[in-house]
C-alpha positions, 0 to 999 in steps of 0.5 A: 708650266711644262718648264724641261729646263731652266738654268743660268748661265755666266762665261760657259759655266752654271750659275743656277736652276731656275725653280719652276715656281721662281720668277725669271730675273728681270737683268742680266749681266755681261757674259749671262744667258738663260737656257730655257726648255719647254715642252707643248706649253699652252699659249697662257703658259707661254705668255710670260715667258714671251713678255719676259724677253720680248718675243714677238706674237707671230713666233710665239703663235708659230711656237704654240701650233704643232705641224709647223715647217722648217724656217728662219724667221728675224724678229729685230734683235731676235731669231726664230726658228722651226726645226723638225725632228723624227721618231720611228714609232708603231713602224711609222715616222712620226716628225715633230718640230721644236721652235727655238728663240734666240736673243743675245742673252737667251734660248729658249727652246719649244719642243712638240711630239718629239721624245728625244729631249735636250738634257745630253745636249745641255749635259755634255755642253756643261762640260765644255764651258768654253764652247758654252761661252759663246752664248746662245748662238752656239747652243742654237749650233748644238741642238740643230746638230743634234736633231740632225744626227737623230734623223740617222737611226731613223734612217738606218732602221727604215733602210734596213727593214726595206733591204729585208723585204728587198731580198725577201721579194725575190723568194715570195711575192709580197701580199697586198697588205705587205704593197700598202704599207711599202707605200704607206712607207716610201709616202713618209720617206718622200714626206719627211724627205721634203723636211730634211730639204727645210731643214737644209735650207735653215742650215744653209742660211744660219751658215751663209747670210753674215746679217743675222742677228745673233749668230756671231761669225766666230760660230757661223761656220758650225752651222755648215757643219750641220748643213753637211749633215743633213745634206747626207740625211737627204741623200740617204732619204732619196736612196730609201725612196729608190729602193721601195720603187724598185721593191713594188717594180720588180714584185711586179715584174716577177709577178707578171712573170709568174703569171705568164709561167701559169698561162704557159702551163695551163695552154699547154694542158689545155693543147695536150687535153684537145688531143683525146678530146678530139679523137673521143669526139670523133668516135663518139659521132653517132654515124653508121658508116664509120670503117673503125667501127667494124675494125678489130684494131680500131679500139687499139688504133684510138688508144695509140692516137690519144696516147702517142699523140699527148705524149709527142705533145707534152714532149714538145712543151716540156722541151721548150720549157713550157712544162 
């Protein structure tokens, strides 16, 4: 059994772990609440558990299968809901998704793909018995905050690779492998953007619907707390999409902008070159009437045409920045 966690609680404070091979008990008293944590249990190992405490089948197949969106589910007495979490790994996000069981005397907690466990969670709210007694409403509270604040180093590692390459941009075009993954990259934002807009939405209705079940007024207001967080996840998710646009836009500009440089030089070679071109062409007519020919200066004159005649060119070029 993938069992993280598996502990007792009564009034805020640890009564005791739940061994892995112990079974769960059957009662619980005024003020209890197990706090279970799983990580990708197969639909067997989950049974039990489910049987347990009387988890619907729908949320426990929604449990079972990774990929699942964000979103709250009522289940009669019960709630269920799907959070989504992030990782940066191998310069790519990787989202996972920890569904969550609420009742009135347990949590019970799925975790799938993500690398960030509960245990700061669980070690700092045993040090606060008196938020920990609210039961598991507030420690549904806690975990969703603290999923939310582990969207922010995400966020900042991808913000600041994309200001590197926004400022590098500016100095050398980036090369076709650099474009791919930019994409690659402003796809996942917009992707994991589209998350972060759920995981609002579960947020906001934790914090506004008063019919509930489970989530007692005394805790509700926390969960707007979490709401504004991830509010501000989003926002900066947008700023992210922008500015890896805006990084493709101008490297297209400048490089159009490098280009026109390049045919501006070349066409005026190419005009200074038709210069001697066309003087040599001429003179290199096979006809016997040609005056030059029989001239002392001739030879001098055609120096003088293709050498002044390319220079007043290059100048004129040079003088309007073509060269």
């Amino acid at each position: 059994m993938p069992i993280m966690a598996a502990r007792v609680y009564h009034d805020g404070r640890l009564v005791r772990d739940i061994g892995p091979n112990e079974e769960l008990p059957d009662d619980c008293a005024e003020g209890d609440f197990f706090w279970l944590g799983l990580y990708e249990p197969t639909p067997g190992e989950l049974e039990g558990i489910a049987k347990r405490f009387g988890l619907h089948p729908l949320a426990v197949e929604d449990a079972t299968k990774a990929k699942q969106l964000p979103k709250v589910e009522v289940y009669g007495d019960q709630l269920f809901i799907i959070a989504s979490t992030g990782n940066l790994g191998a310069g790519t996000i990787q989202s996972g998704e920890t569904a969550i069981f609420v009742g009135r005397h347990f949590i019970v907690t799925v975790r799938h793909g993500s690398a960030r466990t509960h245990s700061e969670v669980r070690a700092r709210l045993e040090t606060l018995p008196a938020k920990l007694a609210h039961g598991p409403d507030y420690v549904l509270y806690a975990i969703l905050d603290f999923i939310v604040d582990g969207y922010f180093p995400l966020i900042d590692a991808i913000e600041d690779r994309m200001l590197l390459v926004e400022d590098s941009v500016m100095d050398t075009p980036l090369d076709a492998a650099s474009i791919r993954q930019l994409y690659a990259q402003r796809h996942e934002v917009i992707r994991f953007q589209r998350l972060a807009g759920l995981m609002k939405d579960v947020a906001g209705r934790l914090a506004g619907e008063d019919d509930l079940p489970c989530i007692d007024p005394a805790v509700r207001p926390f969960f707007r707390d979490v709401w504004d967080h991830v509010q501000r996840a989003e926002f900066r998710l947008t700023g992210l999409r922008d500015v890896a646009a805006s990084v493709i836009e101008t490297n297209g500009m400048l490089e159009q902008q490098r280009q026109g440089v390049i045919t501006r030089q070349l066409a005026a070679w190419a005009a200074i070159l038709a210069v001697p071109t066309a003087i040599a062409g001429i003179y290199g007519m096979n006809f016997d009437f040609m005056p030059e020919l029989d001239w002392a200066l001739g030879y001098p004159f055609a120096l003088t045409l293709i050498f002044g005649g390319s220079a007043l060119i290059f100048w004129r070029f040079k003088s309007i920045g073509w060269l």
